[in-house]
C-alpha positions, 0 to 999 in steps of 0.5 A: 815447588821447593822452597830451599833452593828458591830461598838459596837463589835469593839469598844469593842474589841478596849477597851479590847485590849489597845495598848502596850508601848513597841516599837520593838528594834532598831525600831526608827534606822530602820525607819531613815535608811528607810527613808534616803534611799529614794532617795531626791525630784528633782524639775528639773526632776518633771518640765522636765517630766511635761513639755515633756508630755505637748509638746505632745498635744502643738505640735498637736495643732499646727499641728491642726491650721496649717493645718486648715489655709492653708486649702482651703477655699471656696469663692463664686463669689460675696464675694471679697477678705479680703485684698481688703475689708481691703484696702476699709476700710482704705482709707474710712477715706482718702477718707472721708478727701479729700471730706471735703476739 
């Protein structure tokens, strides 16, 4: 389909038909009434149903890295215990200053 010659016949018809000055009667009233029955914007309503559909997600992640850290965790014979590798490493710097005296 050609566009051009579409758009020619509207803009044709556009210009032959100009809009007319004449505004309905009570018009300007109508669209006040409309639009003050309308109820007003409530910020606090907005931020609450945003806020609750946010918790949803939060709160299976939460779920999520629960049950994720008290998931077993497989440990080999060689590797040893966090908390003893963490004991090691702290008094390394002890045992560093014990030698130098």
């Amino acid at each position: 389909m050609n566009l051009e010659p579409l758009q020619q016949k509207l803009l044709a018809a556009a210009r032959a038909h100009p809009p007319a000055d004449h505004v309905p009667y009570a018009f300007e009233k109508r669209i006040r009434a409309h639009l003050s029955a309308l109820p007003p914007v409530d910020l606090a309503a907005l931020w609450a149903r945003a806020l609750w559909r946010a918790a949803v997600p939060c709160v299976a992640f939460t779920l999520l890295l629960a049950t994720w850290s008290f998931a077993p965790v497989p440990v080999s014979p060689t590797t040893e215990d966090l908390s003893q590798q963490f004991e090691q490493t702290l008094l390394a710097a002890a045992d560093q200053l014990e030698e130098s005296w």
